[in-house]
C-alpha positions as CSV (number, residue, x, y, z in Angstrom):
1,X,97.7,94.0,92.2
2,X,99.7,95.3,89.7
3,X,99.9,98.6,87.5
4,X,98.6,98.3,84.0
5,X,101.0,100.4,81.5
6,X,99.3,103.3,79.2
7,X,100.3,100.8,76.6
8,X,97.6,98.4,78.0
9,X,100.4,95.7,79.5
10,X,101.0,94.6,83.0
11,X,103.8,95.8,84.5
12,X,106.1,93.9,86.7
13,X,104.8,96.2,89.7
14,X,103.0,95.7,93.0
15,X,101.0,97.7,94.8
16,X,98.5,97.4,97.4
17,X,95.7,99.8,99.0
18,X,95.8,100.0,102.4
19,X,96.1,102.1,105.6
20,X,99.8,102.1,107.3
21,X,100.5,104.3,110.6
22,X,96.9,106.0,110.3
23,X,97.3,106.9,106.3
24,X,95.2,105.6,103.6
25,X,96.7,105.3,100.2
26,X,98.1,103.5,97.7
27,X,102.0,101.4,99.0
28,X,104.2,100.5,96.2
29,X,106.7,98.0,96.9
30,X,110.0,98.4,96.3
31,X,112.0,97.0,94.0
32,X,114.7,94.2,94.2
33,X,116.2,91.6,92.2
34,X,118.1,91.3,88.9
35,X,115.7,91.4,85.5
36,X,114.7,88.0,84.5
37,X,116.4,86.6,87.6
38,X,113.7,84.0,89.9
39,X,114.3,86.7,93.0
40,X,113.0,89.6,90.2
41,X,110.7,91.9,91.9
42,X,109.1,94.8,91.0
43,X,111.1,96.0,88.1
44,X,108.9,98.1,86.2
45,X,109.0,100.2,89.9
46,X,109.8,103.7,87.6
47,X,107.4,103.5,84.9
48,X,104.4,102.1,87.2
49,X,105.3,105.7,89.5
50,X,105.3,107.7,86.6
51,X,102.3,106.2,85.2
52,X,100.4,106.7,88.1
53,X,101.9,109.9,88.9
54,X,100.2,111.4,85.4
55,X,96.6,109.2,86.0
56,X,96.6,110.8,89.3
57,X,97.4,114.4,87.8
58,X,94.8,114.0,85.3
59,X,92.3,113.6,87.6
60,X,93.0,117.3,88.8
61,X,94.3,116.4,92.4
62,X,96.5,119.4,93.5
63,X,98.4,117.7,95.5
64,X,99.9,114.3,97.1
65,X,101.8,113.6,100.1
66,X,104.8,110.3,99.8
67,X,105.3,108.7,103.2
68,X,108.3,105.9,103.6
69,X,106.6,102.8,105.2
70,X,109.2,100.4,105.3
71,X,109.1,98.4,108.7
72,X,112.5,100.2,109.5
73,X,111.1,103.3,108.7
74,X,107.9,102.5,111.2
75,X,110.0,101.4,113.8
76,X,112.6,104.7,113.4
77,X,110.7,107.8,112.6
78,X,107.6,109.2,114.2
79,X,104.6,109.8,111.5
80,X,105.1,113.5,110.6
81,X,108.8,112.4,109.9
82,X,108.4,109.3,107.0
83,X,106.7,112.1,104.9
84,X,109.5,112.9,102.0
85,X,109.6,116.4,101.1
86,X,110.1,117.8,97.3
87,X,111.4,121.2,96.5
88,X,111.0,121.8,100.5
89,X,107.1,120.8,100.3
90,X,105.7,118.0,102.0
91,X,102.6,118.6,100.0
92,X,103.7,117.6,96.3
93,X,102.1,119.4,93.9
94,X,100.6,118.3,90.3
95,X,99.1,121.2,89.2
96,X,101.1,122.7,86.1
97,X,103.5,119.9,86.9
98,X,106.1,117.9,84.3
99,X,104.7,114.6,86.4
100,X,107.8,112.7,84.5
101,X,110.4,115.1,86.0
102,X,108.7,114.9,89.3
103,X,109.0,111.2,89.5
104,X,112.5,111.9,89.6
105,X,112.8,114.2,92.4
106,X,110.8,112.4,94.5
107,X,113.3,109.1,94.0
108,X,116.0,111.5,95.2
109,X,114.1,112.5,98.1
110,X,113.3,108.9,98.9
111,X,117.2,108.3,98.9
112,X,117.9,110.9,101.3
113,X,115.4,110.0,103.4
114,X,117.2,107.5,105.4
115,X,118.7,107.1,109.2
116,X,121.8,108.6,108.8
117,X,121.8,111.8,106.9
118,X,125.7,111.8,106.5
119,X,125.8,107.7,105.4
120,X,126.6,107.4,101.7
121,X,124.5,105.7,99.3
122,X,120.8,104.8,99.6
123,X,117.9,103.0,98.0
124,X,116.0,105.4,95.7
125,X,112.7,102.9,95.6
126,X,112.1,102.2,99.4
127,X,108.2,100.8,100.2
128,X,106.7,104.1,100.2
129,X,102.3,105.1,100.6
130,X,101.1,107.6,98.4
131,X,98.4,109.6,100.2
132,X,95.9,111.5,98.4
133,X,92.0,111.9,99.0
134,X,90.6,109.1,96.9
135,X,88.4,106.3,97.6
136,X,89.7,102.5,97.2
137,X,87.0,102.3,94.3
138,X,89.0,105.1,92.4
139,X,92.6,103.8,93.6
140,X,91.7,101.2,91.6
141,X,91.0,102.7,88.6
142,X,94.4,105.0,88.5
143,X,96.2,101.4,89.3
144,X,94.1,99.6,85.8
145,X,93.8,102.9,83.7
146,X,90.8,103.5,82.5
147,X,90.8,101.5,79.3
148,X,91.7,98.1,81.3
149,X,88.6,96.0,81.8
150,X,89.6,93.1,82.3
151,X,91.6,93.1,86.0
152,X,94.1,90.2,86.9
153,X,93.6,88.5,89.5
154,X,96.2,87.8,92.6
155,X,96.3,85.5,95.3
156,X,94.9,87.3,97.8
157,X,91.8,87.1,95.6
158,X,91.1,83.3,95.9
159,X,88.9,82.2,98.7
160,X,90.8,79.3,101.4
161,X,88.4,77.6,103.7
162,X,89.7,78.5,107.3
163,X,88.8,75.4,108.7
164,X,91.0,72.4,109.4
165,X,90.6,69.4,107.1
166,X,89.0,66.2,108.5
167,X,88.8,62.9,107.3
168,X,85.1,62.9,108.0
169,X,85.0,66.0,105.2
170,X,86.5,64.1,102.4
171,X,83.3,63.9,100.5
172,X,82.1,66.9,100.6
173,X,85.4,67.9,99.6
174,X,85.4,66.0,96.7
175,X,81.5,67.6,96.0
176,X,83.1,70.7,96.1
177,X,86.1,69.9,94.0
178,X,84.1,68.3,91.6
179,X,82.1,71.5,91.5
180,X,85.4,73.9,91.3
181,X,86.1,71.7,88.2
182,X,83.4,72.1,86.5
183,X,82.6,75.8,86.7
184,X,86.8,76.3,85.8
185,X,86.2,74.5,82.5
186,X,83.2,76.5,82.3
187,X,79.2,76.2,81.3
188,X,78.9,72.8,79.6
189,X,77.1,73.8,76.0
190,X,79.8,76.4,76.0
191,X,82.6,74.2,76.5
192,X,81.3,71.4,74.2
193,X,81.2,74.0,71.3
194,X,84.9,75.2,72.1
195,X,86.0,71.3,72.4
196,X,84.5,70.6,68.5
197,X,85.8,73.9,67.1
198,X,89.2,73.5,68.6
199,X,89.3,69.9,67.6
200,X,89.9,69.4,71.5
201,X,93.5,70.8,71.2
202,X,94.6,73.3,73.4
203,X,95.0,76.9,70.8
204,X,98.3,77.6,72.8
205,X,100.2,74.2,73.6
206,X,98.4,72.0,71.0
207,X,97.9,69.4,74.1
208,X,95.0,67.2,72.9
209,X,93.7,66.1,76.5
210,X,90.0,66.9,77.2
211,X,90.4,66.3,81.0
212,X,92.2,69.7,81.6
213,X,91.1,71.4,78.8
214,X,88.7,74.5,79.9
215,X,86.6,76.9,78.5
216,X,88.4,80.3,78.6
217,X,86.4,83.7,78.7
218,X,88.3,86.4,77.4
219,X,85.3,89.1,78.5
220,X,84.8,87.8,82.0
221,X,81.6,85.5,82.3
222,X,79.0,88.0,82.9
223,X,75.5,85.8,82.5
224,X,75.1,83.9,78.9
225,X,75.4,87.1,76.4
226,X,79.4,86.4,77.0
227,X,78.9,82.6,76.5
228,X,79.4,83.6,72.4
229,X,82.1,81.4,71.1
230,X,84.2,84.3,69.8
231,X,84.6,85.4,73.3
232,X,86.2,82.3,74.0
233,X,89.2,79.9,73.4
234,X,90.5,76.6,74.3
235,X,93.0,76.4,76.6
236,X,95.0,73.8,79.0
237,X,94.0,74.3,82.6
238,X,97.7,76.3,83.5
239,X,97.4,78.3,80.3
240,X,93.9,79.3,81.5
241,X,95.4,80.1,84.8
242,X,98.1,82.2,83.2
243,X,95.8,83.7,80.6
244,X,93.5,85.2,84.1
245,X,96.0,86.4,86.2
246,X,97.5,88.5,82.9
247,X,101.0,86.8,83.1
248,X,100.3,85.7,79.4
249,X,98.2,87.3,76.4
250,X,97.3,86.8,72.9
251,X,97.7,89.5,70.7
252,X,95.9,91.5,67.8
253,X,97.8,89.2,65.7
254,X,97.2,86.1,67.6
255,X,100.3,85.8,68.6
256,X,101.1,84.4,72.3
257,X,102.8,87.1,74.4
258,X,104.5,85.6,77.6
259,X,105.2,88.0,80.6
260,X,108.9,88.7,81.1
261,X,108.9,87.9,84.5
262,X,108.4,83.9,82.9
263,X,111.6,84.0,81.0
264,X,113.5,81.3,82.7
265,X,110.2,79.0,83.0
266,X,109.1,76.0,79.9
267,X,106.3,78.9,79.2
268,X,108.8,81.4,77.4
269,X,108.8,78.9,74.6
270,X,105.0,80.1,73.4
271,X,106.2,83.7,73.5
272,X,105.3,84.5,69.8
273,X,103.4,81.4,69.1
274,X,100.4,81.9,66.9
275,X,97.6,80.3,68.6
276,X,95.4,77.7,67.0
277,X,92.2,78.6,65.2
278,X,88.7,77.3,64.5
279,X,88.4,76.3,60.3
280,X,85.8,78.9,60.6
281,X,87.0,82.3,60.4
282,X,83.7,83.8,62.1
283,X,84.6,81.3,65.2
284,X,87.9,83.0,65.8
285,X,88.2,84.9,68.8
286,X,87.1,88.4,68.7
287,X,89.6,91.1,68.5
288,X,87.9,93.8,70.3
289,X,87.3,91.2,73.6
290,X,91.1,90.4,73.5
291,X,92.0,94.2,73.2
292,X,90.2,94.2,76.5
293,X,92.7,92.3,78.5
294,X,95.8,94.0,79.0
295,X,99.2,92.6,77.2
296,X,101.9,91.3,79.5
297,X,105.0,93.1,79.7
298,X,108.0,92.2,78.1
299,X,110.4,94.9,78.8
């Protein structure tokens, strides 16, 4: 998952809930990697922490605990001793806090916190867990923010069959990939109205190639009510793809907005594009649906 700006964008910032060393919390991973380089990782690490640092103070928790679970750190310290401390507290508090100020103390207790106390130096973003008493159901929510509706998805949301592949299985695989296909491209009346009013051309690439071109929801499909052509648009199977996991957006404008962490890929060159729209003004796609999906970031 990653950690939706107050701005609405995704950042370049993963985190995961989970339980590590018998806490329950939230891990953020750290961060590595040049800007715009292909081993980029986690760059927006700072303003994700602050971010949530402020979502979890305005929900009126008192206090948090930061615990350093790297797999050094698990291997090294006991439990009681990854737990960073701030102002001599291991219990941080966020009450009648400047949560942007604290962010920075607790980066420079995560770079003292290391094996050797008298080594110079340090990482200031190590993996760390941030404990406080919230369900997974409401760890989400400070992750997204609460005006993000529409949540990208990851990897470790798609479904892989755990089975090994046999020959004898090849047609019921095909069934099923025949199936996969047609749901992707989306509810046939729905898709056949997209095709005309597109002119079967992709609104982002211009590719005129009805074979991979797929209905795109912008609201998620949520039974036929979201099935109104100005809650969707034409896309090219990848674009879709893209378009879901939040790595690229269309804006108020309807202007293509490419994630940064695509710069050195063939899709930066749609960064800015306007998309193409149906003759019909009242078939362009709605603004108040695409306001729903979160820009990507382009810091």
């Amino acid at each position: 998952m990653n950690v939706i700006s107050e701005n609405n964008e995704v950042l370049n910032a993963s985190v995961s809930i989970q339980e590590i060393g018998g806490v329950f919390g939230l891990v953020m991973e750290s961060r590595g990697g040049a800007r715009g380089k292909p081993n980029e990782r986690n760059t927006d690490y700072f303003p994700a922490l602050d971010a949530l640092l402020v979502r979890l103070g305005n929900r009126g928790l008192d206090k948090i605990r930061i615990h350093i679970v790297s797999s050094k750190a698990l291997t090294i310290w006991k439990p009681d001793e990854r737990t960073i401390e701030v102002d001599g507290n291991r219990d941080i508090s966020l009450k009648g806090t400047d949560l942007k100020e604290l962010r920075g103390k607790i980066s420079k207790a995560q770079q003292e916190k290391k094996e050797d106390p008298n080594s110079k130096g340090g990482n200031p973003t190590k993996r760390i867990l941030i404990e406080a008493n919230l369900p997974e159901g409401v760890w989400k929510e400070v992750i997204f923010g609460s005006d993000a509706t529409t949540i990208p998805i990851s990897e470790d949301d798609v479904e892989t069959d755990a089975e090994e592949f046999s020959p004898e299985d090849v047609e019921k695989s095909k069934e099923k990939i025949s199936r996969a296909v047609a749901l992707r491209r989306g509810q046939p009346k729905f898709r056949k109205k997209l095709l005309n009013m597109y002119e079967c051309t992709c609104a982002v690439t211009g590719t005129s190639l009805p074979p991979i071109l797929e209905a795109a929801h912008i609201v998620p499909y949520m039974g036929e009510k979201t099935n109104h052509v100005t809650n969707g648009i034409l896309l090219r199977a990848d674009i879709h793809t893209l378009f879901d996991l939040g790595l690229l957006g269309i804006s108020q404008s309807y202007e293509v907005v490419v994630s940064s962490s695509m710069k050195e890929t063939e899709y930066e060159a749609y960064n800015g594009r306007k998309i193409r729209l149906p003759e019909n003004e009242a078939e362009w796609p709605s603004l108040p649906a695409l306001k729903t999906r979160p820009l990507p970031s382009r810091h």
